[in-house]
Each structure stands twice: as C-alpha cells, then as structure tokens.
N, CA, C and O atoms as a GROMACS GRO file, in nm:
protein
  324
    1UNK      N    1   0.084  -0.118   0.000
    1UNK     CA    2   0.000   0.000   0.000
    1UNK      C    3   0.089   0.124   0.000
    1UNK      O    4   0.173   0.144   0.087
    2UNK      N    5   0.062   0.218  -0.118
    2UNK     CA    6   0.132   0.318  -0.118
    2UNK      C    7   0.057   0.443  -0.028
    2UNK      O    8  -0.063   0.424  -0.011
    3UNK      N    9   0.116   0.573   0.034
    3UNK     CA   10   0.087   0.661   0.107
    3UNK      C   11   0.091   0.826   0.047
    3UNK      O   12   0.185   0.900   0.074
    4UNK      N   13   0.014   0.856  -0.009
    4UNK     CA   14   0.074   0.980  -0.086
    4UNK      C   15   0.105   1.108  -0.005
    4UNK      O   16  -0.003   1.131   0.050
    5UNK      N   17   0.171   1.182   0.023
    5UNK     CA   18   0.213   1.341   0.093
    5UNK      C   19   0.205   1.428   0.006
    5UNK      O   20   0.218   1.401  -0.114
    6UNK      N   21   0.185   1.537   0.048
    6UNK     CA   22   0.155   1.672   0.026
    6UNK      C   23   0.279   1.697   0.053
    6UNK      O   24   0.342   1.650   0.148
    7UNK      N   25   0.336   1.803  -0.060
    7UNK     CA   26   0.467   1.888  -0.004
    7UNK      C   27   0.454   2.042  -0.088
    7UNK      O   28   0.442   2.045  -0.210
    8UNK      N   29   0.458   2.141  -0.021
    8UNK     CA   30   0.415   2.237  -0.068
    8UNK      C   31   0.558   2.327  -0.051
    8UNK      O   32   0.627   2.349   0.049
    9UNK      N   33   0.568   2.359  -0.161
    9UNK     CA   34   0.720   2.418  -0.206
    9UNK      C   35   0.694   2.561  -0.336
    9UNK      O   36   0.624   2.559  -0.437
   10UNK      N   37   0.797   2.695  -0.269
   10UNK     CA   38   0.782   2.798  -0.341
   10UNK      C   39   0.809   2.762  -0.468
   10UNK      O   40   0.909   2.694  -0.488
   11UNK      N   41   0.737   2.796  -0.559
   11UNK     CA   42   0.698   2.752  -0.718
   11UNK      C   43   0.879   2.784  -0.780
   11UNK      O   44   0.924   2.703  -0.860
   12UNK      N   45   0.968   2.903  -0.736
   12UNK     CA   46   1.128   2.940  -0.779
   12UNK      C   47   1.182   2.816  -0.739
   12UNK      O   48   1.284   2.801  -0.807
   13UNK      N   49   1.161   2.692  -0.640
   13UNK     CA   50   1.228   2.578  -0.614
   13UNK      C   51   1.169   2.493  -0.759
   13UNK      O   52   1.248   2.404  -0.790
   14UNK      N   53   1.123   2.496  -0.795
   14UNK     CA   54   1.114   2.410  -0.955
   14UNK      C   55   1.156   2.471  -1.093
   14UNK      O   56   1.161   2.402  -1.195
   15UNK      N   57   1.181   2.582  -1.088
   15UNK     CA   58   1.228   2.600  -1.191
   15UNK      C   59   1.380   2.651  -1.141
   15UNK      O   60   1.446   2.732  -1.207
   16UNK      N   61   1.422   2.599  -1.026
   16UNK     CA   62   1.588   2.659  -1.011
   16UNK      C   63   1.592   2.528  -1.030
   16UNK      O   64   1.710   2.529  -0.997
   17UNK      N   65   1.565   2.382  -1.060
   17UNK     CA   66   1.621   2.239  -1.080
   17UNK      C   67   1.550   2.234  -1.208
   17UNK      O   68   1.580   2.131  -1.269
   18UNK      N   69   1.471   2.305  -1.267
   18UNK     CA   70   1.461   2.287  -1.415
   18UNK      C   71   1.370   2.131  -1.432
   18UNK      O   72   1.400   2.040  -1.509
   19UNK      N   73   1.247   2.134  -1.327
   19UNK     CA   74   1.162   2.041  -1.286
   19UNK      C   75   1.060   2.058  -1.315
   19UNK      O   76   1.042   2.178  -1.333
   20UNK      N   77   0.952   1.987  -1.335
   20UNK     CA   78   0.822   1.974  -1.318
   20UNK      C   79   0.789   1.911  -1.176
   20UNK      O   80   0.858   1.862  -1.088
   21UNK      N   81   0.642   1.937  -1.195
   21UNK     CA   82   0.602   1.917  -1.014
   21UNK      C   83   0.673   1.732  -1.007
   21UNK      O   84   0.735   1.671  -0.920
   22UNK      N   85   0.624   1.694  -1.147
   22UNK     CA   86   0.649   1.549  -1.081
   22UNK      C   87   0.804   1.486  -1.022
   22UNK      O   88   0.847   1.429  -0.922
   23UNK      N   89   0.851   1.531  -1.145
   23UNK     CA   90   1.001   1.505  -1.185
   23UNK      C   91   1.066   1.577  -0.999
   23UNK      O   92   1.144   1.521  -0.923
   24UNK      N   93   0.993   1.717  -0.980
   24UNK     CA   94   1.088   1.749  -0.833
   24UNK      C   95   1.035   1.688  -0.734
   24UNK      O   96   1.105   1.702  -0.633
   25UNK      N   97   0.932   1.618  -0.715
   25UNK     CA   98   0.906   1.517  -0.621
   25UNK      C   99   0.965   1.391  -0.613
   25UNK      O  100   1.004   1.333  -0.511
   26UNK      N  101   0.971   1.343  -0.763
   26UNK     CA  102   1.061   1.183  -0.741
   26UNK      C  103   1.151   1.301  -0.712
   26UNK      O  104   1.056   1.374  -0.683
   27UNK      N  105   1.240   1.369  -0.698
   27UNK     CA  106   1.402   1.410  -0.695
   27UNK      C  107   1.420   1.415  -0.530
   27UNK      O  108   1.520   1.375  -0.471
   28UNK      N  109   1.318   1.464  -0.474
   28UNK     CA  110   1.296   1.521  -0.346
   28UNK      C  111   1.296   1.364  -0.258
   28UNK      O  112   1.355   1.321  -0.160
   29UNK      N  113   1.229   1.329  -0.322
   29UNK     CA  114   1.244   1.158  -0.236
   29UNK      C  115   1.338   1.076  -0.262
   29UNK      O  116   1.378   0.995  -0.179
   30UNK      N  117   1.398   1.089  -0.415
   30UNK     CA  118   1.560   1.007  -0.372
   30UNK      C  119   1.662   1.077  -0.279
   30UNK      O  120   1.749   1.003  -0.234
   31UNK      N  121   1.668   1.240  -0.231
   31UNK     CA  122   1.748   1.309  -0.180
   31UNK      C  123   1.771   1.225  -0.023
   31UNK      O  124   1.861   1.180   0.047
   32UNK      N  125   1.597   1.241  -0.025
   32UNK     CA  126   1.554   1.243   0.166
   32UNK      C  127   1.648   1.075   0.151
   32UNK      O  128   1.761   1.063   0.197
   33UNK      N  129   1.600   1.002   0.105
   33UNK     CA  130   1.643   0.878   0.145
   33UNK      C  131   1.793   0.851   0.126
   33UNK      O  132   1.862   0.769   0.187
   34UNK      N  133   1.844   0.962  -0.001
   34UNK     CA  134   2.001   0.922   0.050
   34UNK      C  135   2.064   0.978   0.205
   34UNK      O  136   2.166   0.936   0.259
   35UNK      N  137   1.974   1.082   0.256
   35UNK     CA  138   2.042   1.169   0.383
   35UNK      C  139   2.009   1.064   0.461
   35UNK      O  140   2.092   1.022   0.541
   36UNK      N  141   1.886   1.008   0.450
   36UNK     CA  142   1.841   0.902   0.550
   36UNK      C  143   1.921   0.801   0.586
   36UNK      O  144   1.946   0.775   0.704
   37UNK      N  145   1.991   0.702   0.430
   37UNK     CA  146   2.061   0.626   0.489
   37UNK      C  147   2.191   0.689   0.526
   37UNK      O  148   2.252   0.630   0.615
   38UNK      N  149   2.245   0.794   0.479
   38UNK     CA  150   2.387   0.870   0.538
   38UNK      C  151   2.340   0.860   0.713
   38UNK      O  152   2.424   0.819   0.793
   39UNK      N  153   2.252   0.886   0.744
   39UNK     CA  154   2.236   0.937   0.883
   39UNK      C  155   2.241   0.834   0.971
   39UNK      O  156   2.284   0.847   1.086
   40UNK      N  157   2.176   0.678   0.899
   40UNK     CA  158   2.166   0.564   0.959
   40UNK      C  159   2.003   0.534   1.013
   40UNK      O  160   1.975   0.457   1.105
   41UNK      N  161   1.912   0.607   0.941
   41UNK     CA  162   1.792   0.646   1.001
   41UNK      C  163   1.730   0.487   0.895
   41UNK      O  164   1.674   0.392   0.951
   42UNK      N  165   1.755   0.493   0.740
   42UNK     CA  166   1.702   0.350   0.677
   42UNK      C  167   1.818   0.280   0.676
   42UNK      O  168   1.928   0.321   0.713
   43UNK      N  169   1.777   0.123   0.611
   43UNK     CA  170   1.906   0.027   0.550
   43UNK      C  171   1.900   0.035   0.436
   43UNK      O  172   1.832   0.106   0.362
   44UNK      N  173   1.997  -0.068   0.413
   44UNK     CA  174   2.036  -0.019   0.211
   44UNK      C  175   1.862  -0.131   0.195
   44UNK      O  176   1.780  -0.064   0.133
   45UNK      N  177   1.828  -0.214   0.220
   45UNK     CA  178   1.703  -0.298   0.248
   45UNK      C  179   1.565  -0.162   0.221
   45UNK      O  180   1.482  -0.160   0.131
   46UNK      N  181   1.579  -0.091   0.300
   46UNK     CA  182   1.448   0.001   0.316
   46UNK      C  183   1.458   0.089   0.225
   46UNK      O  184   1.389   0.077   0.124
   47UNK      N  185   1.552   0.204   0.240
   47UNK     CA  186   1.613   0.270   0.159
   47UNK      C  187   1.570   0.233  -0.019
   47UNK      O  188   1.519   0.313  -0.097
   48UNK      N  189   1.618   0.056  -0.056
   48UNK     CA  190   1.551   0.022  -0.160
   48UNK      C  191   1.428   0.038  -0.238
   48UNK      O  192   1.390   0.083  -0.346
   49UNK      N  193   1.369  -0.036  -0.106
   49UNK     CA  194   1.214  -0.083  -0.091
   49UNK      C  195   1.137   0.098  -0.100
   49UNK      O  196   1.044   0.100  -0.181
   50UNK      N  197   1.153   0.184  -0.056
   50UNK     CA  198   1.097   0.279  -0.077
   50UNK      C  199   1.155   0.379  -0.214
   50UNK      O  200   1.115   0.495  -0.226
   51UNK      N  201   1.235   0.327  -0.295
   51UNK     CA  202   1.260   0.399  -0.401
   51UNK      C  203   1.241   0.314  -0.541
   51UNK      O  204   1.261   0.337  -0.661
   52UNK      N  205   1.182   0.181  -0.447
   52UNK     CA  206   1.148   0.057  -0.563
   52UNK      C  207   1.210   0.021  -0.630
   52UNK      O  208   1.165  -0.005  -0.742
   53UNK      N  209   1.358  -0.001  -0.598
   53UNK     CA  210   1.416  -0.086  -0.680
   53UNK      C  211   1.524  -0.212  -0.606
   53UNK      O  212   1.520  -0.248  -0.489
   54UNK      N  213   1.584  -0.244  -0.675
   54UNK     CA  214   1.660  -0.370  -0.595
   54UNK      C  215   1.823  -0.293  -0.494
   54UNK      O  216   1.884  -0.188  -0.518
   55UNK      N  217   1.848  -0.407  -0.375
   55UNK     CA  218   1.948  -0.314  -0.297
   55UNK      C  219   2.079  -0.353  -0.406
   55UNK      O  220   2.169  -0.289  -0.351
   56UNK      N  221   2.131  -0.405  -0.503
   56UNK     CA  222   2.198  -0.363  -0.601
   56UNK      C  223   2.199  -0.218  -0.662
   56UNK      O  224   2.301  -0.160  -0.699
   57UNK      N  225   2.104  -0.182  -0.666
   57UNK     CA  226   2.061  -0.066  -0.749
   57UNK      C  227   2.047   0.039  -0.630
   57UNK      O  228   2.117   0.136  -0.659
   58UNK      N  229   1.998   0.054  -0.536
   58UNK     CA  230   2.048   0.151  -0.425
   58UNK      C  231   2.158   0.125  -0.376
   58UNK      O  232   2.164   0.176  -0.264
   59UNK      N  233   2.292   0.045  -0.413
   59UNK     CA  234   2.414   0.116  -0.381
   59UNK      C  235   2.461   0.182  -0.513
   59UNK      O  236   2.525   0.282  -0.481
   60UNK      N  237   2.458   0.171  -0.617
   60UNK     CA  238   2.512   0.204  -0.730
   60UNK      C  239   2.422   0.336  -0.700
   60UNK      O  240   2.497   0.430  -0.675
   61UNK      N  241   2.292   0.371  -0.696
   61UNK     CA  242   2.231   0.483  -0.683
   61UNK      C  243   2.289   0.590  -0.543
   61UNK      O  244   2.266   0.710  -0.560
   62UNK      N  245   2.352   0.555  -0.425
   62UNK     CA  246   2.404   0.612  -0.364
   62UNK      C  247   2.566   0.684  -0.421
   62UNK      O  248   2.632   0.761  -0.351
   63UNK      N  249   2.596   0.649  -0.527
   63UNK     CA  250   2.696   0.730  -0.529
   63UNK      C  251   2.685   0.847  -0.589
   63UNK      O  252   2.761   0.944  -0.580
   64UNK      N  253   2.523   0.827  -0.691
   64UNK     CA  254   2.530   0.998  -0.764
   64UNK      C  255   2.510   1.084  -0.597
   64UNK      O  256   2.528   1.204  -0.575
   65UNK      N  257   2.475   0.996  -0.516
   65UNK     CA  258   2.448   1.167  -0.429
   65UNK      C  259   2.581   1.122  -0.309
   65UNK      O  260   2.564   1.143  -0.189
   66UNK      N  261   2.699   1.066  -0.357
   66UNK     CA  262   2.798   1.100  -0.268
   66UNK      C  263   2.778   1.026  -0.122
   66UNK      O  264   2.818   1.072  -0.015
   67UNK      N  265   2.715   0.915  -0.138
   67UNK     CA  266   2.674   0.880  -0.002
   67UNK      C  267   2.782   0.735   0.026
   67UNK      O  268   2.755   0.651  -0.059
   68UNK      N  269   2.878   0.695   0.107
   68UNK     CA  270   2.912   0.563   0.110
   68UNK      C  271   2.800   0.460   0.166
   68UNK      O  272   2.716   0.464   0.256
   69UNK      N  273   2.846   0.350   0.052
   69UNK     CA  274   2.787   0.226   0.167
   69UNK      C  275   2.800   0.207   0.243
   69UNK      O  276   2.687   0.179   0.283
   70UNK      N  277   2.858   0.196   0.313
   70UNK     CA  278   2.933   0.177   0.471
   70UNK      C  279   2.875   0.256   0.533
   70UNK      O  280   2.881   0.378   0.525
   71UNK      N  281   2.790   0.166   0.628
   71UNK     CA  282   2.719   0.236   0.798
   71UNK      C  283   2.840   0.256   0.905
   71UNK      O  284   2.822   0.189   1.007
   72UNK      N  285   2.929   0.315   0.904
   72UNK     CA  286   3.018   0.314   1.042
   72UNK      C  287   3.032   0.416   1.084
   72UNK      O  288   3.047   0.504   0.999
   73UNK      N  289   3.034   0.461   1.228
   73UNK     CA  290   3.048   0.579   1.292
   73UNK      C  291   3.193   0.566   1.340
   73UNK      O  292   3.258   0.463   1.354
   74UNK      N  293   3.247   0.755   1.371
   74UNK     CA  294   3.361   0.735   1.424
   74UNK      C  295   3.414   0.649   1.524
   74UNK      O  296   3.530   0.608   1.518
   75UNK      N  297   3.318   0.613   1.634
   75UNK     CA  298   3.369   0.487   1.757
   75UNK      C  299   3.378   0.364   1.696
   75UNK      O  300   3.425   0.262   1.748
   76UNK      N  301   3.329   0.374   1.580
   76UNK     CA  302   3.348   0.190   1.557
   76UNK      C  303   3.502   0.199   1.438
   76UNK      O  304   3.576   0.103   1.419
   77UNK      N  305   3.517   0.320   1.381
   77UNK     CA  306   3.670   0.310   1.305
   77UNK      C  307   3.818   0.349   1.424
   77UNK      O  308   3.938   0.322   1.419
   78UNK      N  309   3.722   0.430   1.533
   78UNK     CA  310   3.893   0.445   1.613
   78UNK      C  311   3.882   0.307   1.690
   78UNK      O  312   3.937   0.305   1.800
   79UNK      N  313   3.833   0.216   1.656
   79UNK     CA  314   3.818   0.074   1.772
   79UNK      C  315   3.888  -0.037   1.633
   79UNK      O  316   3.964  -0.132   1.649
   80UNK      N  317   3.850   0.000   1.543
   80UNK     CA  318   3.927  -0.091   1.490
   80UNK      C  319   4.060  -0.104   1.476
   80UNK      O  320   4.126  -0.012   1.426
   81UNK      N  321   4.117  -0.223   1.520
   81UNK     CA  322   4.282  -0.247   1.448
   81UNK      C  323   4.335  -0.167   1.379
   81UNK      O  324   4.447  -0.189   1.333
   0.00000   0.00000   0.00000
C-alpha cells in the first residue's frame, strides 16, 4: 500500500532544478532517502524498498548523491585495528 504526501514548495524551487512538479518530487524523495541512509535512520534494504528498486541498485544509486555504503560511525573506526 502506497501513502501519498503533500509537499508544498515555493513555485522558484522548480524551476531553479529545471523540474516539473512530478520530476521534483521523485528528486525530493531520492534526496531524503540518501540523507536518510547517510544518517543511519534507513538500511540499504528500506532505503531500496521505498525507491522501488533492488538493494543492487540503491548502492550504485548512492553514489550519484555521494553517499558511502558503509554504515560506520567514528567509535566503531577508532576501535578498529
């Protein structure tokens, strides 16, 4: 079951990305979900599942927005070897 939202955005935010309403909504929801998994808030699993495609394809899709695969915080790299 899909959930639809309302997002109400000054009309100069679509034409500074050279968007249509639709096109800046999918854009707006691959963003949130790359910050999401940067933050550790989804998995590469969810993260997928809400951009509908396979977790192959959301790591290859995490690099247009600069995001690593790798979940690790600083305490778990100064603990390692």
């Amino acid at each position: 079951m899909a959930v639809t939202v309302t997002v109400t955005v000054p009309e100069g935010a679509l034409s500074a990305l050279r968007q249509g309403p639709l096109e800046f909504a999918e854009e707006l929801k691959r963003a949130a979900v790359a910050k999401w998994y940067e933050l550790g808030v989804v998995s590469q699993s969810k993260g997928a599942e809400i951009l509908g495609i396979s977790r192959s394809e959301f790591l290859d899709f995490l690099s247009k927005y600069r995001v690593t695969p790798y979940q690790v915080d600083d305490a778990e790299l100064a603990a390692s070897p």
